[in-house]
N, C-alpha and C positions, 0 to 999 in steps of 0.2 A: 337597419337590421341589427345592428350592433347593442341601441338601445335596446328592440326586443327580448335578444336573448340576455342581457346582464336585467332585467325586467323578470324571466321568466325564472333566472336563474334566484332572485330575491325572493320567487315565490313562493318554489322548490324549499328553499334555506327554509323559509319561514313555516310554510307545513311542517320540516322534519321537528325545528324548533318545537312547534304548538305539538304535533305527536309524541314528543320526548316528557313535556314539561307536564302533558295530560297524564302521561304515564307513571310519569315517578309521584305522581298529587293524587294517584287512586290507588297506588300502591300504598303509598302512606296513610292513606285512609281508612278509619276503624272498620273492620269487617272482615270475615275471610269465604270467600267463594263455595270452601270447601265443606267449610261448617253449614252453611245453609243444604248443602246437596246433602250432606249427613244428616239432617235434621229433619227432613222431606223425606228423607230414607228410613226415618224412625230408629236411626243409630248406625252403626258400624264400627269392626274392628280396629284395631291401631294398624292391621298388616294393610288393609282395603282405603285407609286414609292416606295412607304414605303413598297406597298407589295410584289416587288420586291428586295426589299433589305432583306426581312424576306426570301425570300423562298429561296438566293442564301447565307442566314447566311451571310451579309454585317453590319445587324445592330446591332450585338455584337463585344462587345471589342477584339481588336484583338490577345490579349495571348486567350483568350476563342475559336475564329475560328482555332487559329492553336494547341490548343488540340484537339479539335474534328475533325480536317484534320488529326492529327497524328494517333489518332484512328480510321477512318474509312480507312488509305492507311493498317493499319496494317491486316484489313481482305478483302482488297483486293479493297476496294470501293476507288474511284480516282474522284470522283464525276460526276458532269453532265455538259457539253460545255454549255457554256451560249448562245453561237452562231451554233453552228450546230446543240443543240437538242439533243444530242446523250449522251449516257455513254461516258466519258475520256477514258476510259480502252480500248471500242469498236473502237473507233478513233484512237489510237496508233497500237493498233494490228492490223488495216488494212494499217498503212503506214510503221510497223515497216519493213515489209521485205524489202522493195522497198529501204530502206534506211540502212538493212544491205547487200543486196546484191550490192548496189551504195560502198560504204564501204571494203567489201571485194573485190571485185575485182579490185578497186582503190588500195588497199594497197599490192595485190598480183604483180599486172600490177608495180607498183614501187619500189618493193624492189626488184622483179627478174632483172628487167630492170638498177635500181641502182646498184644493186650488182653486177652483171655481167661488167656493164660499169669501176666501181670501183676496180672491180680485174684486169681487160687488163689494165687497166692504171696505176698501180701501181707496174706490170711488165715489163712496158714500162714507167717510171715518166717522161724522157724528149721526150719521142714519141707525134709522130700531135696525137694521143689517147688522149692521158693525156691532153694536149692543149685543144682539144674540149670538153671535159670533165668539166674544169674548165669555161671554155665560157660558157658550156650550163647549169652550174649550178649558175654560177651568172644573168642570163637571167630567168630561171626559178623559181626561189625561189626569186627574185625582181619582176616579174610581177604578178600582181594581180588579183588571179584565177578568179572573175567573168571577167575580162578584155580580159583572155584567153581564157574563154570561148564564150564570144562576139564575138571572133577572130576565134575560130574554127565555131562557126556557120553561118559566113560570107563566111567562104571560101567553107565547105563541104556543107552548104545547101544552097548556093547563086549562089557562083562562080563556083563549082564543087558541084553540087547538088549530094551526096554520101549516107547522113544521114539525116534521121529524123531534124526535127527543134525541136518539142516538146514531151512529154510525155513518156510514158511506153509499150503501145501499139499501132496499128494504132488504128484510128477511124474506119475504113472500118469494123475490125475484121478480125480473122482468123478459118482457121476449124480445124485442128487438133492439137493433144497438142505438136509435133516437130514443125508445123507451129508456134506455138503460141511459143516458145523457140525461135525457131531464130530469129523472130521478134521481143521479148523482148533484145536480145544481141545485133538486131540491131541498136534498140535504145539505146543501154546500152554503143555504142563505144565512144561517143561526152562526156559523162558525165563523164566516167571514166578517160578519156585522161585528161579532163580538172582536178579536182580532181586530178589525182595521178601528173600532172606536177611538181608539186612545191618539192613532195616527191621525186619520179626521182631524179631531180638535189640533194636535200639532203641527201636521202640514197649513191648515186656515190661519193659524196666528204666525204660525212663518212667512205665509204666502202674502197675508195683510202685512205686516213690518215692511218686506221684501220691496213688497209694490208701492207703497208709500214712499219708502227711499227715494224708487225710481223714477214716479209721477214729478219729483220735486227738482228731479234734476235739469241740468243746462242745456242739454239735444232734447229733453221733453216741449220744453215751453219754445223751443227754436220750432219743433216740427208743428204745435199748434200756432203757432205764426206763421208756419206757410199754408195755412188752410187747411190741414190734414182735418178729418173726422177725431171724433174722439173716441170712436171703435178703430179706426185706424191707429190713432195712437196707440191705445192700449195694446192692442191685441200685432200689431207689426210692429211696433218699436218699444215699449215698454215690458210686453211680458216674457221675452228672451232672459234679457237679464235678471227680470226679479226670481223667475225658475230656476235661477245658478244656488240660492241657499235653499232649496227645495228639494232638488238632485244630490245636495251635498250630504242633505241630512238623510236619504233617501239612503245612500251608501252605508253612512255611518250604524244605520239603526237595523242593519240587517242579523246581527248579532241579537239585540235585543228582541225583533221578530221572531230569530226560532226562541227565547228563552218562551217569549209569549206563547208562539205555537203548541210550548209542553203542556203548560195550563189550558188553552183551548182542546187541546185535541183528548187532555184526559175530563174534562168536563164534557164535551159529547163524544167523548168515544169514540175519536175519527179516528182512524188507521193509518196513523202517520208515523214518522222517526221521532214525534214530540211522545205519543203515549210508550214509544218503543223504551222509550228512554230512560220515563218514569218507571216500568216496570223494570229493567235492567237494574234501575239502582237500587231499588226495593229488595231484587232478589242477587244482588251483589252479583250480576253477572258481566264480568269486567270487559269480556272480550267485545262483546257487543254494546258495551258504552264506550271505550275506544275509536270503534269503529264508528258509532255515530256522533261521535268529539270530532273525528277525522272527517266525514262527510261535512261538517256542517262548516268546519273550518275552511273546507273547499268554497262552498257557497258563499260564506260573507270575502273570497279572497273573488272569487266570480264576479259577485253583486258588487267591487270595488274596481276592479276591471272594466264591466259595462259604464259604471259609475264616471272613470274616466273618459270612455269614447262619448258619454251623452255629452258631457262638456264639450267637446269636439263640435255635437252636430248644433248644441245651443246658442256657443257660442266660436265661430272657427279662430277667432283668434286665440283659444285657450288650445293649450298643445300644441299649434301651428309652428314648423320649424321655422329657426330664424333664418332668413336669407344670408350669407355672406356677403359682405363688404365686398365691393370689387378693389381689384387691385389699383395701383395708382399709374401703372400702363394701362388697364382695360378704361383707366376714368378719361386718360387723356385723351384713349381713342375715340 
């Protein structure tokens, strides 16, 4: 219990940290919120600017805005879009799904797909496997996800009109809520493909290295000396362990995932915190890029958390407390 809460307590620290440091790095940041609102306005007075720098809290010193930001994210207020009009809060929870569902199925689609590739080819290292294997991960993790995605929407909605070009849903609408599932999956095939490419190729070359290690070791060639199959092997005793640098990088790249997410989601248009984002910065609306700094900061501190308990169930000796020593009266007894 004890570890949990100095655990939660680090986590706590570290959100306020990353809210703090987000803040004073887009305060410093060339632009001013006000000028654009004025500039969409077609102009305005010196009296109507100054009282728009009061009502978005722009005309206090900047340690004084990011006290009073620190205290109202802590009861839940994330302020008000300077451009949509809207609560921040209400903005994010309408794109957050769209963008953990772009997310999860991006990262599920490439590590099955990596891992898979990466185990046959590692039980074949000089098989045409392994060869394509290596190709297709120097090609995929060198090309540059919006590029591939440029590339899959030329060819499935141009050349082979398969897929959706934009969005989450059609425009048309649909009637029932199966209707409205497969038609969000429909659109959900272009963005995810594009999205988990880069992960594919790097989970397969990790999962190959990974599993090579482990094929080579001294409890491998022990368990094929007692007769084991060699689907038994692999698959019961070798791919525990080669899945510990797969999960590891799994954690780490969650970060990297949403940056990716922003590229995907403004290349088809999904309705996510990745296109939220890109428009936010565009139209210098800070409260609402905060807010989704802060969200996402959440998620990769999540995706690090689950990250630890999967080591748990992969491996139990990893986290497993340590037993205490008995005493040297309970040894005698």
């Amino acid at each position: 219990m004890k570890s949990f809460l100095m655990k939660l307590a680090s986590v706590v620290g570290l959100l306020f940290a990353v809210v703090a440091l987000n803040f004073l790095l887009i305060q410093f940041a060339p632009g001013d919120p006000v000028e654009v609102i004025v500039g969409e306005m077609g102009g305005a007075s010196d009296e109507l600017i100054a009282q728009l720098r009061a009502d978005y809290g722009l005309d206090k010193p900047v340690i004084v805005q990011l006290g009073i930001y620190l205290g109202k994210i802590v009861t839940g207020d994330f302020g008000y879009s300077i451009y949509y009009s809207q609560p921040v809060l209400t903005l994010i929870l309408q794109r957050l799904p769209a963008t953990i569902l772009l997310m999860i199925s991006s990262v599920s689609v490439a590590v099955v797909i990596g891992t898979v590739l990466g185990i046959f080819s590692a039980k074949r290292p000089k098989g045409l496997l392994s060869h394509f294997v290596t190709i297709f991960s120097l090609a995929g993790y060198s090309a540059p996800v919006f590029w591939t995605g440029l590339m899959l929407l030329i060819l499935f909605s141009s050349i082979i009109p398969m897929f959706p070009v934009s969005g989450m849903v059609s425009v048309r609408g649909v009637e029932g809520p199966v209707e409205y599932v497969l038609d969000v999956l429909h659109h959900l095939v272009l963005p995810t493909v594009t999205l988990a490419s880069i992960y594919i190729a790097l989970y397969s070359r990790l999962a190959r290295a990974s599993m090579l290690d482990v094929l080579g070791a001294d409890y491998i060639r022990t368990a094929r000396a007692k007769g084991l199959s060699e689907r038994q092997v692999t698959y019961g005793h070798a791919l525990r362990n080669g899945l510990i640098p797969v999960v590891t990088m799994l954690g780490l790249q969650m970060g990297q995932l949403l940056a990716g997410a922003v590229l995907v989601e403004t290349v088809f248009n999904w309705p996510g915190l990745g296109r939220l984002a890109f428009e936010s910065i565009l139209r210098r609306d800070y409260p609402t890029l905060l807010g989704i700094l802060f969200f996402s900061a959440v998620i990769v501190v999540v995706a690090n958390l689950l990250t630890d308990l999967a080591y748990a169930r992969i491996d139990p000796r990893i986290g497993s407390r340590k037993k205490k020593a008995p005493s040297p009266q309970k040894a005698a007894q």
